[in-house]
MARZABA-298777 format. One record per residue (C-alpha): z, y, x; residue in one letter. Coordinates in pm, whole numbers, plus 50000, padded with zeros to 5 digits. Example, Ala and Ser with C-alpha at 12.3 -4.5 7.8 and 13.67 -1.06 7.14 Angstrom:
<recs>
507804955051230a;507144989451367s;
</recs>
This chain:
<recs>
490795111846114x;491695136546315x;495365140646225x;495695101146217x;494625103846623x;497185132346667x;500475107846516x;498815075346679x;499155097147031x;502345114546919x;504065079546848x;502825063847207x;504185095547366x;507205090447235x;507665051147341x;506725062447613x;509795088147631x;511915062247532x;511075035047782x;510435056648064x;512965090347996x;510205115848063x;512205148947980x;515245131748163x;513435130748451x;511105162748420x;507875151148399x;505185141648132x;502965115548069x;499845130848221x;501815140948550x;502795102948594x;499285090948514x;497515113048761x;500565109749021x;499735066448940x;496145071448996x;496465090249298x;499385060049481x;496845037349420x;493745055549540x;495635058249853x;497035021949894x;493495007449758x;492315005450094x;494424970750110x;492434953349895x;489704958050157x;492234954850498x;494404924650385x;491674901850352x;489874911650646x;493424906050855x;494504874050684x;490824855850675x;491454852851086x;494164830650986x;491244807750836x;492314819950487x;488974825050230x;488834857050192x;487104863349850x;490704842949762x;493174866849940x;491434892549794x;492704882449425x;496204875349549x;496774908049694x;495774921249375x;497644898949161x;501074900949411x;500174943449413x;499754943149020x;503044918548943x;505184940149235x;504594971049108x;505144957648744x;508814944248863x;509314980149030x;508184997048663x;510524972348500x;513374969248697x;514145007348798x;512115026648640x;510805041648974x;507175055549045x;507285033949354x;504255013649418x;503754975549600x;501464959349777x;501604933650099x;502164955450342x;500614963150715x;501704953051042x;503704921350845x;500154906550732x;499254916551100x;502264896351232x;501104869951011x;497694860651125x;497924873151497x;501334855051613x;502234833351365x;499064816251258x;497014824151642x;499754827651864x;502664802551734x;499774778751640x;501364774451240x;498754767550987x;498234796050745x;500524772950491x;503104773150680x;503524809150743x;502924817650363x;506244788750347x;507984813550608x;507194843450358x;508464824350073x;511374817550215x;512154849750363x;511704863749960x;514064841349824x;516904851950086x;515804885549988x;516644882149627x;520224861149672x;520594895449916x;519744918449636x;522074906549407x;524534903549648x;524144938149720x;523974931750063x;520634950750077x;522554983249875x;525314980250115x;522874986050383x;521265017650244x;524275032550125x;525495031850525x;522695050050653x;524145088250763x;522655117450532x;520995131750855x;518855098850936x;517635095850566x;516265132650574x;515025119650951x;513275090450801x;512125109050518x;510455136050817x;509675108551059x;507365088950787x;505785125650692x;504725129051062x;503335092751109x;501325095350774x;499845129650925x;499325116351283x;497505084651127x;495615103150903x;494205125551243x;493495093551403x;491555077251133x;489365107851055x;489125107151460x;490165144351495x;492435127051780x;491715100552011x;493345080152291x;492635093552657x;494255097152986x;496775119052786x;497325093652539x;495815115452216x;493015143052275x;490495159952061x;487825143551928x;484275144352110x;482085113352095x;482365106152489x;486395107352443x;486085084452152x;483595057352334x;485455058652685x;488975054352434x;487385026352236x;484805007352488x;481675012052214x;479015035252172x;478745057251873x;477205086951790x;477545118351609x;475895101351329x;478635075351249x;481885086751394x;480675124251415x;480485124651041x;484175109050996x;485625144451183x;483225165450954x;484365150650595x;488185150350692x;488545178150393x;491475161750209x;493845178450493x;492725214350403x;493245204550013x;496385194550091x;497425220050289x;496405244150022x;498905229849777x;495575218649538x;496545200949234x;495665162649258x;494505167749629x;495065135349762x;492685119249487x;490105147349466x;489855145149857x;489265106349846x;486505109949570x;484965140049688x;484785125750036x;483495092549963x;480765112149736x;479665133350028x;479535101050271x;477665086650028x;475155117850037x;475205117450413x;474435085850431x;471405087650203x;470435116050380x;470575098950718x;472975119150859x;475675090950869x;474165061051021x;476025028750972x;477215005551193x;479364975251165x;479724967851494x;481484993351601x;483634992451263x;481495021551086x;480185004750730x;477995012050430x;479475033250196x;477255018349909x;478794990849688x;476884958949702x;477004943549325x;474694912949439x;477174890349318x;478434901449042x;481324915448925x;483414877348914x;486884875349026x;487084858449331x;488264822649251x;492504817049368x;492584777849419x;491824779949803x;495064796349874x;497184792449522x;500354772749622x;499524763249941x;503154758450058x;503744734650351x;507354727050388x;506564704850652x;508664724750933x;511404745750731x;514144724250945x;512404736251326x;514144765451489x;511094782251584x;509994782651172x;513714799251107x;512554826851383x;509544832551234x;511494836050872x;513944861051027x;511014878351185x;509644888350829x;513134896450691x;514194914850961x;510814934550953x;510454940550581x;514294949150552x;513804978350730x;510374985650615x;511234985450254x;514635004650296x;513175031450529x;510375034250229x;512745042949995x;514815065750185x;511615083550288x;509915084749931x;513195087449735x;514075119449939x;510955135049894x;511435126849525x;514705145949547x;516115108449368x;519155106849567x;522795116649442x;524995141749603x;526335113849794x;523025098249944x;522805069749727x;519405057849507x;520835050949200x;519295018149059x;518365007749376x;519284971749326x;516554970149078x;513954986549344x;515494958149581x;515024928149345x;511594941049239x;510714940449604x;512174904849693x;510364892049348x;507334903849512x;507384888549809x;507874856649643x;505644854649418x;503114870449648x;503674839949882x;502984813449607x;499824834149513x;498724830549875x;499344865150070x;501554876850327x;505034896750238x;504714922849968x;506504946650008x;506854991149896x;504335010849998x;505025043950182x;502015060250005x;503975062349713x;504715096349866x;501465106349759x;502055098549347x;505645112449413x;503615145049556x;501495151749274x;504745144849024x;505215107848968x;509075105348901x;508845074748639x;507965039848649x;504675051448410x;503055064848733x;503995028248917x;502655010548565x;499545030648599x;498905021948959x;499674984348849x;497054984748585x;494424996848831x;495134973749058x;494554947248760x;491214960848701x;490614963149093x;490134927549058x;486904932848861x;485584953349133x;485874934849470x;482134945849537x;483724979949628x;486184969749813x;
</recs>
């Protein structure tokens, strides 16, 4: 029995090796899993945030919560597929911001027609990509501003991470040290050691990362949530919504059930594709998520060490097209644009050089839909 485990594994290791060119690209098959499982335990948190953001749009929630899992798991498939690259997708921040804050509130659009803005803005993308309009873009960026980018989105992911773990605040100075009068004069609330106190405290994944441990982005989001978990039951972290601190605790009251799609699936208004203010709002989201997407890659590609002695991202029209396929799709499904996530720097960190570690992350984001509870 034994041996007949050891040639079932050998023969999946080696389709593997043939789909996804392992030893070309230095890596193995449990390097891209664990480098797949950590991308997505750091882009997870959309699964909770895009709902939240979209839902003031007037969009069910419970529904945009399966269609950011379904665009994330079918993006991230098209990136495994299409170049082979362990880059992960997801509809991304600030455009799902731009969605439901200016579009939807400010511009007064329903929700259907901005999801018909997002559409359309994908399928320009994808006559772009294979035009190679896209390529032609990235391939005229200087040397010196892709290692920039690459430095610039290092320093933003470290400056957010101080802010969210509230080791900074805002002040008079614009960012100062965290003590809880700084952080309730920055934020106009009043919390207490016991809620955002606690946040400074468990910020541990910096020191594991710092110290070069192996699979320290996911050990520091597990061990920290574990530790919450035991403050909280030990009443040292106190929620409280309110002020945006929440229970830590799953809530499995309803079930496990996939939230139910119809409320947002294909709800496409074409109404006012012809008005000039609906073609601003379409180049708004191109504009936006060209240069999102394209400073993604640069960033995570160079980090990677993926580009040629010339600059270039070889099969990067495949990263392009699984990006605009995305988008569109994501947009029939009922989300805002989908687009490549910078985390990937964290599966591309611990190893990820294959499209296994983006098919892993794509899986989990399949069986994320089983688990809303925890999100």
């Amino acid at each position: 029995v034994r041996g007949n485990i050891q040639d079932k594994q050998q023969e999946e290791n080696n389709m593997l090796e043939k789909v996804f060119k392992l030893k070309e690209n230095h890596t193995d098959v449990k390097t891209e899993i664990l480098a797949g499982i950590t991308t997505f335990m750091t882009m997870a948190y959309i699964l909770a945030v895009n709902p939240s953001i979209l839902s003031a749009a007037g969009m069910d929630q419970g529904a945009v919560f399966t269609a950011t899992a379904l665009a994330s798991l079918i993006g991230t498939l098209c990136m495994a597929a299409f170049a082979n690259y362990p880059f992960a997708l997801a509809p991304g921040m600030g455009l799902n911001a731009y969605f439901a804050y200016t579009v939807v509130i400010g511009m007064n659009y329903s929700w259907q027609t901005a999801l018909t803005a997002v559409f359309a803005e994908g399928i320009i993308f994808i006559i772009l990509s294979l035009t190679n309009v896209r390529e032609a873009i990235f391939n005229a960026i200087p040397a010196c501003l892709k290692t920039a980018v690459s430095v610039g989105i290092g320093l933003f992911i470290a400056f957010l991470g101080l802010q969210n773990a509230n080791i900074v605040v805002g002040g008079s100075t614009l960012v100062q040290l965290f003590s809880v009068d700084a952080y309730n004069q920055a934020n106009g609330v009043e919390a207490s050691f016991n809620n955002v106190g606690i946040t400074v405290l468990l910020a541990i994944t910096a020191i594991m990362v710092i110290k070069n441990i192996k699979g320290n982005i996911l050990w520091g989001i597990l061990i920290t949530w574990i530790l919450g978990i035991i403050c909280q039951i030990a009443g040292l972290y106190v929620p409280n919504p309110e002020i945006g601190f929440y229970s830590l605790l799953p809530d499995f009251n309803s079930g496990l059930a996939i939230p139910s799609l119809a409320p947002v699936f294909g709800k496409l208004d074409f109404k006012n594709v012809f008005s000039l203010e609906f073609v601003v709002v379409v180049f708004a989201f191109l504009f936006v998520d060209l240069f999102d997407t394209l400073g993604t890659l640069i960033g995570v590609s160079t980090k990677a060490g993926m580009l040629d002695k010339d600059g270039k991202l070889p099969r990067i029209k495949g990263a392009l097209m699984a990006d605009a396929v995305a988008t569109t799709v994501g947009a029939v499904l009922g989300t805002s644009t989908t687009t490549t996530f910078v985390e990937s720097a964290s599966g591309v960190t611990e190893g990820g050089r294959t499209g296994l570690t983006s098919l892993t992350t794509a899986i989990l984001f399949g069986i994320s839909l089983f688990l809303s509870p925890i999100f």
